[in-house]
N, C-alpha and C positions, 0 to 999 in steps of 0.2 A: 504494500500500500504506500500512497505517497501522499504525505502530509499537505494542508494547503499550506503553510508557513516553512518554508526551509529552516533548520538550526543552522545559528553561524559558524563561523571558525576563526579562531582570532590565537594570533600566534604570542608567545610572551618568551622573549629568549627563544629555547630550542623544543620548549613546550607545548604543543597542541592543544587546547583546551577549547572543548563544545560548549557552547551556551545557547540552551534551549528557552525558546518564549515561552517560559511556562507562565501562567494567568492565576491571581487569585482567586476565584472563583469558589463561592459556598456551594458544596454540592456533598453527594455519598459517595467518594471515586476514594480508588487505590492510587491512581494517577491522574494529576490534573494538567494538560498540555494542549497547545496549537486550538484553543478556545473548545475541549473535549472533555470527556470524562471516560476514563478506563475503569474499567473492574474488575479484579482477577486478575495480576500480571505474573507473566511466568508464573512460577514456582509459588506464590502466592494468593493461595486456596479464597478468596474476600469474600463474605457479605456483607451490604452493608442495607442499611434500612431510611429511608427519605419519610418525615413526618413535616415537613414544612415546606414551602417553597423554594426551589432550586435556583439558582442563577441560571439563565439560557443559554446552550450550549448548542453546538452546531453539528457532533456527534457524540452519540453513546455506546464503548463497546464494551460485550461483556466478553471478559475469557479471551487475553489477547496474551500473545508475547513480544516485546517489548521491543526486540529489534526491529518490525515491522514497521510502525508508525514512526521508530526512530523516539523511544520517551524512556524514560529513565526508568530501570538503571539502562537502560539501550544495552542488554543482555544477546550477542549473536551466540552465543553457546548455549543456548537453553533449547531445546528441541522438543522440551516435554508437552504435558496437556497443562493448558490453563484454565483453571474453571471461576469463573464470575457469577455472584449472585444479586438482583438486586429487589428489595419488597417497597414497594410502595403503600405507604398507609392511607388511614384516614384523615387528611388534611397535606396530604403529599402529592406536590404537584411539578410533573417534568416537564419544560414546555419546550421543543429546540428549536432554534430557529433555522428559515426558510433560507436558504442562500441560491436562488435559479439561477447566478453568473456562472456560479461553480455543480452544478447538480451535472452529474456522467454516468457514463459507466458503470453498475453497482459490481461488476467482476473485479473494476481495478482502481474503483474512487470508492468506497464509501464513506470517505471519512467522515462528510457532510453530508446534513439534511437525514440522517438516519438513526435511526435504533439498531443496534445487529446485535444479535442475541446467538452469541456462538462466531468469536471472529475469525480466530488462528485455527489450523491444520489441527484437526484431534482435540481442540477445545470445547467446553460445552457452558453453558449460560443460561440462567436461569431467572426470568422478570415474573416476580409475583407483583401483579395491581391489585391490592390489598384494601378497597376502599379507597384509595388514591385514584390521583390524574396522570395520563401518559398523551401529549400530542407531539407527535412528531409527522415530517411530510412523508416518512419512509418507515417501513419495519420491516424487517430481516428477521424470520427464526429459524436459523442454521444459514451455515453461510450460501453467498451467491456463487462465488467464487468455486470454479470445477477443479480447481488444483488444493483451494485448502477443505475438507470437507470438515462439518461439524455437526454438532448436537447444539437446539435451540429449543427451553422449554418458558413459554408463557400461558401464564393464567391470568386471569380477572376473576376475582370472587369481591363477593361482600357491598356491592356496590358500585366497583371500580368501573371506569372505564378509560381506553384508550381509542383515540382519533387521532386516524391516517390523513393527512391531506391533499397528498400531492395528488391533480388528474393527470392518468393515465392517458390519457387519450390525445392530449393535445397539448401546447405548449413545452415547453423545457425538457418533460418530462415523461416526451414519446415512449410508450411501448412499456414503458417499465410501471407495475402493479404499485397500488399502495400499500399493500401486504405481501409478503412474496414466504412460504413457508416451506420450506425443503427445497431448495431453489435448485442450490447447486448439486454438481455429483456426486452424490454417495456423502450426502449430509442427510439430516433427520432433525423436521422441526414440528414440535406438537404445541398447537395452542387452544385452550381452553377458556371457554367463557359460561359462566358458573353463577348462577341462582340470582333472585329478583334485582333488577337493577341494576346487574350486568351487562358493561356492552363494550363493545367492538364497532368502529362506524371507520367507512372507508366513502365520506362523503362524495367524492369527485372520483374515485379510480374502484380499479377492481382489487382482486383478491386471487392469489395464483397459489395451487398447491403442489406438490412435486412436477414440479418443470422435469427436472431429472434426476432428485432424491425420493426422499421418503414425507409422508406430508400426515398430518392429523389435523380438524377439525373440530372439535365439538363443543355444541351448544346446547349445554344441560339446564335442569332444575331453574328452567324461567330468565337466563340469558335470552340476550338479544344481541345478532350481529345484521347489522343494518349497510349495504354493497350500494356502493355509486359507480357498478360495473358492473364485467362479465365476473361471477367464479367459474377459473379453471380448474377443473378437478383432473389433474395429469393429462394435457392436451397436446403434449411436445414429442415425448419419446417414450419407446418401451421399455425404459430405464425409470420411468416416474412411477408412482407406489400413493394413491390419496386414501383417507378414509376420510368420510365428512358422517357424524351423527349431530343429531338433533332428537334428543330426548328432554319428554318431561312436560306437564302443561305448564303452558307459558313461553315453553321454549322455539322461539321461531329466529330464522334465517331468513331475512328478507334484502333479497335482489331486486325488488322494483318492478318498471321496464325491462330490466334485461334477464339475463339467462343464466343459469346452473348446468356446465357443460361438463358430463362424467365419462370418463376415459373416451374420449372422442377428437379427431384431430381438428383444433382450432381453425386451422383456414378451410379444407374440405368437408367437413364433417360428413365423410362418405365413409359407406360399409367397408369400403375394399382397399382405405386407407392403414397403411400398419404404421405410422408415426404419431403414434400415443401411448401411451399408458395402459396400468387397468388403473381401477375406483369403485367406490361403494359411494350410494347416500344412504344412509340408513335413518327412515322416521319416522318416529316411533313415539307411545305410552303419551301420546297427548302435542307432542311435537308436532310445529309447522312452517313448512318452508312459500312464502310469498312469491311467487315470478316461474315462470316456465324452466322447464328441465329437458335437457335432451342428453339421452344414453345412447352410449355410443359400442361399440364394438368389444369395448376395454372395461364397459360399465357395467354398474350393476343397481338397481332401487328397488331398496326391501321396506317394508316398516308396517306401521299400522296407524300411521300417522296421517295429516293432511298435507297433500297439495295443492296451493291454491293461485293454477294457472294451469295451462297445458303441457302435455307429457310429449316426447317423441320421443320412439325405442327406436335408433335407425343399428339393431343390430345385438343388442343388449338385452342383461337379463333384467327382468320382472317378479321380485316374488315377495305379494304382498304377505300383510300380516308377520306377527310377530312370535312364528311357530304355534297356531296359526294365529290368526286373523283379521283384518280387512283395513288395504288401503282406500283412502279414500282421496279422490281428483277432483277437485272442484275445476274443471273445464273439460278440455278433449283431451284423446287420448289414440294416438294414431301412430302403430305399428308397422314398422317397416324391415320383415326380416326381426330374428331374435327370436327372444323365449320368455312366455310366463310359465312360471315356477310354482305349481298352486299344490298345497302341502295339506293333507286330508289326515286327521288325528282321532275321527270318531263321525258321528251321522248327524251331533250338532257343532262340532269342532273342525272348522276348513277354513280355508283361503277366500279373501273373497276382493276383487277388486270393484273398489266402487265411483262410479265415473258419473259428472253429474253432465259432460256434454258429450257431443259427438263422436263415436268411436270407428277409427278406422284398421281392420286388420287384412298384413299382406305379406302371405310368408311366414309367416309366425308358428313357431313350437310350442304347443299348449299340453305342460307334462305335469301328470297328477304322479305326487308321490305320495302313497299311502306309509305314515311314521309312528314309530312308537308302538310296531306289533301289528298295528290294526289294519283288518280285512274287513271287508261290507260284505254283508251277504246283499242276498239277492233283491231289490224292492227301494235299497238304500238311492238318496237322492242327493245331490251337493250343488249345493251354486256357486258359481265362481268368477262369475262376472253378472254386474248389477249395470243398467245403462236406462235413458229415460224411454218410453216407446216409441218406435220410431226411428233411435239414436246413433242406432248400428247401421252404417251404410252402408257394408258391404267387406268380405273377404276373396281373398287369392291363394289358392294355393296352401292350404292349412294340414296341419300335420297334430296327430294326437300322439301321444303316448302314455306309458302307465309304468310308473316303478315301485317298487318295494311287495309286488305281489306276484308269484309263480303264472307261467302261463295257464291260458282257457280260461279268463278271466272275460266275463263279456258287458260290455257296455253301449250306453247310446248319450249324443250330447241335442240337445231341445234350445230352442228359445222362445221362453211364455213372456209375451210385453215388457220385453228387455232384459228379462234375467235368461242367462244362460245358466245350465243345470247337466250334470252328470247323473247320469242313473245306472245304478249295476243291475245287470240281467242277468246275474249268474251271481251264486258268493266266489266273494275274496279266497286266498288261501297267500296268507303272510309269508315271506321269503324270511327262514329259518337264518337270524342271526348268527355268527357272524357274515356268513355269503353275501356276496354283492347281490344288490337290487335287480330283480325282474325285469324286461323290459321289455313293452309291448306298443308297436308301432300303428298307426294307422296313416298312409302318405300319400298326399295330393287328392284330398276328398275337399271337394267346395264346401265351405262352411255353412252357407246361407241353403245350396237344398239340403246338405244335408241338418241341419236345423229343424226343417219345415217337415220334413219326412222321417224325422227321429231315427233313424237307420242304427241297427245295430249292427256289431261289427265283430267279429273273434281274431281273436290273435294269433 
């Protein structure tokens, strides 16, 4: 990294001697230099804890070694991990400032305009917002940087919250997210936002999760993370690893206008693209996510939660409920290729997706997997998808199958005024633990006659 202030060099006799701008500045740092705050230097295990207002600072890094930015002791021997800790309380407040002359590169500038949680090669860093305030234009957890890889852990609990500012989109600050978490290669950054009055706000940008590390999300127990952008959920490379939950009532992730994109490639979002990722959304126990979602190839949305926008699976898997039970879509829901996942536990216990607007399916794998021992006898009925009448426009091309039950298993699928319904026509007979699951196909039957004409089928 390269500092914005060079240290001098000023000779005395035969002497060398560095003289670094170092700033006095009230703050919780290990090191205070080049109008910054370090935490954690080398060999230098810190936490430190902020209960008042900070002086403004132009970077904060945690878990850095020292020869890097060039800051005292300016150790080039040290090679080890540096870990930096910092908790923000209640009445703790970090504000940095905005410097857009200087805002680059976050691979080879961060010195300014950010937060990096996890700087140095093998460092890890750790931001509790404890009730406290965090604004910075940039946040970093684990590094950006593909050569130093780190570990980056933030939370917000108790009220806390932190605001990103910079926009992505436009100005200074092209391309580059106002969150960015597992950025770089073969880093791991997990950030959590945690119970009433929690929040996360990325007013003007978006929010990027393993570009090409490892990336976590969640938003539990009545957080709120509130996106003035696209969330990436691993859209770059098959090197990226997201998991995004949203659990709990109260707890919602809200994108807006824009979109929740899960393992799918950012510029084509085509099936036949392999430059992504995987990912999960998982949302669930009261959880809900505000703004359109689209699963991509790499994706996966499970939960039993709400979605409250339109879905698009171009390729991804689907499997509502929460072992089991029913997601719920509050808009469309239009199938392109992929699979629901619909997971059958008993004759009142199943999957069930519930779609409040137009559903379009093309291509799609609709596999019932019978868990937890249980077989239907004969007569047994299940619904699995809920839609208004009318709602279903039309399928291509549909494909059933059936797992966790030995073959001669016979069924038929119906659609009564929107609900769609499995019915066994024969009983179950459960595939004897530990043996791999049964599997019984049915392939290129139109869904819509066959619908209308309940058709049953043997395996």
């Amino acid at each position: 990294m390269t500092p914005r202030n060079l240290p001098m060099l000023r000779l005395a006799g035969s002497i060398l001697l560095l003289v670094l701008p170092l700033n006095a500045l009230a703050g919780p740092c290990t090191v205070e230099a080049f109008d910054s705050c370090y935490i954690g230097v080398d060999a230098v295990s810190d936490t430190q804890v902020l209960n008042t207002v900070a002086d403004p600072y132009n970077f904060v890094g945690l878990g850095i070694r020292s020869a890097e930015p060039m800051i005292p002791p300016n150790d080039p021997t040290f090679l080890g991990a540096a870990n930096g800790s910092l908790r923000v309380v209640a009445g703790g407040l970090l504000a940095l400032n905005y410097l857009p002359a200087t805002i680059g590169n976050p691979t080879n500038r961060p010195l300014d305009n950010s937060v990096l949680v996890g700087v140095s090669a093998n460092a890890t860093g750790v931001l509790e917002v404890d009730g406290g305030t965090v604004t910075t234009p940039l946040l970093y957890v684990g590094q950006a940087n593909d050569a130093r890889p780190s570990t980056g852990i933030v939370t917000i609990t108790n009220g806390g919250t932190v605001t990103a500012t910079i926009d992505s989109l436009a100005g200074p600050a092209i391309n580059l997210n106002a969150v960015n978490v597992g950025r770089g290669l073969g880093s791991t950054g997990t950030l959590t936002v945690s119970g009433p009055g929690s929040t996360l706000g990325t007013p003007d940008g978006g929010i990027s999760l393993a570009r090409l590390g490892t990336a976590t999300l969640a938003v539990l127990e009545g957080g709120v993370v509130t996106v003035g952008g696209t969330l990436f959920g691993s859209t770059v490379s098959p090197l990226g690893r997201a998991d995004i939950l949203v659990a709990g009532e109260g707890s919602t992730l809200d994108v807006g206008t824009f979109a929740v994109l899960v393992g799918i490639n950012v510029l084509t979002l085509a099936l036949d693209d392999p430059t992504h990722g995987t990912a999960t959304l998982d949302v669930r126990e009261g959880g809900q996510v505000l703004g359109d979602v689209t699963v991509g190839p790499g994706g996966t949305l499970r939960g039993d939660g709400m979605i409250v926008g339109d879905v698009l699976n171009r390729g991804g898997l689907i499997g509502p409920g929460n072992s089991p039970g029913t997601l719920h879509i509050d808009g469309s829901l239009t199938q392109q290729g992929g699979v629901f996942d619909i997971e059958i536990a008993s004759p009142s216990l199943s999957d069930v997706i519930d779609v409040s607007g137009d559903v379009s399916l093309e291509d799609v794998l609709i596999r019932f997997t019978f868990i937890d021992g249980y077989a239907p006898d004969a007569g047994d009925v299940f619904q699995f998808l809920r839609v208004a009448p009318g709602s279903l426009l039309g399928s291509v091309n549909p494909v059933f199958a059936v797992r966790g039950l030995q073959p001669g298993f016979e069924f038929s699928v119906s659609n009564t005024d929107g609900v769609l319904r499995l019915a066994a026509l024969s009983a179950g007979i459960a595939v004897p633990a530990p043996a791999a699951p049964g599997l019984l196909m049915l392939v290129g039957i139109s869904l819509l006659p066959l619908l209308r004409r309940r058709a049953s089928r043997r395996a």
